[in-house]
N, C-alpha and C positions, 0 to 999 in steps of 0.2 A: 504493500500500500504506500512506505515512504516512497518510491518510486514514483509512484503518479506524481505523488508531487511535486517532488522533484522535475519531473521532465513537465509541470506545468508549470513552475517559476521559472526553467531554462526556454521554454517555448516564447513562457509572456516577453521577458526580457529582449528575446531574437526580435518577436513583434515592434517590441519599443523602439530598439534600435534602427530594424526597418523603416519606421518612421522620421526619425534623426537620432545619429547614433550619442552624441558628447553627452547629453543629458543625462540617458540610461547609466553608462556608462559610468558617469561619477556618482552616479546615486547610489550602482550596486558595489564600488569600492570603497564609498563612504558606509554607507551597513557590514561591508564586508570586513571594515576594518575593527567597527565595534563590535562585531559576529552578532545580527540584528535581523532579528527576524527569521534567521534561518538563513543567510546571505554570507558566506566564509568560504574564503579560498586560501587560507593560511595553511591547509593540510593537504594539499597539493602539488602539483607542479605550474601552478598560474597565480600566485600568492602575490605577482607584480600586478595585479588588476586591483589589489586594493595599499598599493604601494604607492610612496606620495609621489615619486619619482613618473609612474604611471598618470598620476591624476594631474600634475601639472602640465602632461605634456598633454593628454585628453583637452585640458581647459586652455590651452596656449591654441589649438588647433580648433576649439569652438568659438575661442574670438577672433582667430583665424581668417574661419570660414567668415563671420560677418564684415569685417573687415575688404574680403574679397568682396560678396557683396555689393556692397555699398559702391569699392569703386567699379567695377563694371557693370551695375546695374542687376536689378532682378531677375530679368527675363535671360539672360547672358547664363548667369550663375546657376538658373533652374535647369536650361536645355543644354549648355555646353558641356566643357572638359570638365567644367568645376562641378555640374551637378552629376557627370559619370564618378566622379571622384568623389563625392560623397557616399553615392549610392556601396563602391567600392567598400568601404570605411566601414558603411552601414551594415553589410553583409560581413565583411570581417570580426566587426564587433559582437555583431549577432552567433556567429561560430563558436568565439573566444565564450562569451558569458554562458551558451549552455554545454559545451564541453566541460567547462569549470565544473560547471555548475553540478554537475554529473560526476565529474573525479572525486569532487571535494566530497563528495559521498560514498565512494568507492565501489564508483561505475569506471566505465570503458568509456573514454573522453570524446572518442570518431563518431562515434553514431550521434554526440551533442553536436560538434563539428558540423559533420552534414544537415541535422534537422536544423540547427540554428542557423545555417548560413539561407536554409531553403527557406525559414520563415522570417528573416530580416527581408530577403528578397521577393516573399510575397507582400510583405507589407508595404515595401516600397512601389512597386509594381502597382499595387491597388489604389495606393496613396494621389501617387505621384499625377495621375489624371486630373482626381476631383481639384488636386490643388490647380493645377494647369489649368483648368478652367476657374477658377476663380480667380487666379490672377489677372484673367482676362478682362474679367468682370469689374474688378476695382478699378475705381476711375485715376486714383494719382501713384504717382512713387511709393510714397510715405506708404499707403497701405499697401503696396505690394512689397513691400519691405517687412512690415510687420506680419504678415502670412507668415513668414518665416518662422517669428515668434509665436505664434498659435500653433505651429506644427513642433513646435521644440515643448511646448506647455502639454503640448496632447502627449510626445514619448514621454514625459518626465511623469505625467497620470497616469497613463500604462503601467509603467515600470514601478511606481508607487503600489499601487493598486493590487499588481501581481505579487510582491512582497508582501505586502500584506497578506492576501489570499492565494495564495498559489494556486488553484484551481483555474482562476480568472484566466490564466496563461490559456486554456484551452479556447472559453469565450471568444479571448481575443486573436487568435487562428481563427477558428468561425467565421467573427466578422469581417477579419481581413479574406477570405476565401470570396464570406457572399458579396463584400464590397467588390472585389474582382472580376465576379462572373457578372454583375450589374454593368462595371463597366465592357465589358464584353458586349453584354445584350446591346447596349447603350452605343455602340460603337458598331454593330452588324445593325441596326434599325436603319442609322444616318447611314450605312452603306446601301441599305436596302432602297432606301429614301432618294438616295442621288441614281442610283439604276434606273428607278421609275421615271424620275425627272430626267435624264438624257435619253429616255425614249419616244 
């Protein structure tokens, strides 16, 4: 049974990170360090994810990224190099936290590895849309700038949420799944839509 749980706080965490990874990330090495909640990588071989040396370089690269931002612009930063390289980040962080997450329990690290790289990457995948159109939608800079910040509030609730209850990890797979295939649907209609229209 500790097992579900476990692979439900290593799952939620992948989610979080999928979303933006720097939040998750220092949240599970700040509980990690005060072994909080059930969040500890001290007994390990990943004990640098709640190491200050880790956390400063996590938070050097979260002001980083807004810093890039800002100078090239929102739209630049979402669809470019910098938002492939985030995505990057987000899926590697997602690996690291339920691998851990899983040793520090004394599992087998790869099968966290794989499942958390694949659910940062659906989270991202799923995400990544709705935001893209809403940044459409906002009329000046400033709020397409601060999106950013609503998506960094949303991984940092996730990843809260999930330590708290670790079950939640599973929910929040779910929804990243059905948000997914919505965008799918959502994306084969307007194909459907423009077919009819150039006939």
């Amino acid at each position: 049974m500790h097992l579900v749980f476990y692979i439900g706080l290593g799952a939620g965490l992948a989610i979080a990170a999928g979303l933006r990874p720097f939040l998750p990330a220092l949240l599970a090495g700040a509980l990690g360090s005060g072994d909080t909640l059930g969040v500890d990588f001290a007994h390990s071989g990943y004990a640098f994810l709640q190491s200050g040396g880790w956390l400063l370089a996590v938070t050097v690269a979260f002001v980083a990224s807004y810093a890039i931002q800002i100078a090239v612009g929102p739209e630049r930063f979402a669809t470019g190099p910098f938002g492939a390289a985030i995505g990057g980040i987000s899926i590697g962080i997602g690996a690291l936290l339920f691998g851990a997450t899983l040793a520090e329990h004394g599992y087998a690290a790869w099968p966290g590895f794989v499942a958390g790289g694949g659910c940062a990457l659906l989270a991202d995948t799923a995400v990544r849309p709705v935001f893209t159109r809403a940044r459409v939608r906002l009329p000046d800079a400033a709020s397409r700038h601060a999106l950013t910040l609503y998506v960094d509030a949303a991984s940092l609730l996730v990843a809260g949420l999930v330590a708290l209850l670790h079950p939640l990890g599973y929910v929040a797979v779910a929804l990243a799944a059905w948000l997914l295939v919505g965008n799918r649907r959502r994306a084969g209609e307007k194909y459907a839509g423009l077919r009819i229209l150039r006939r």
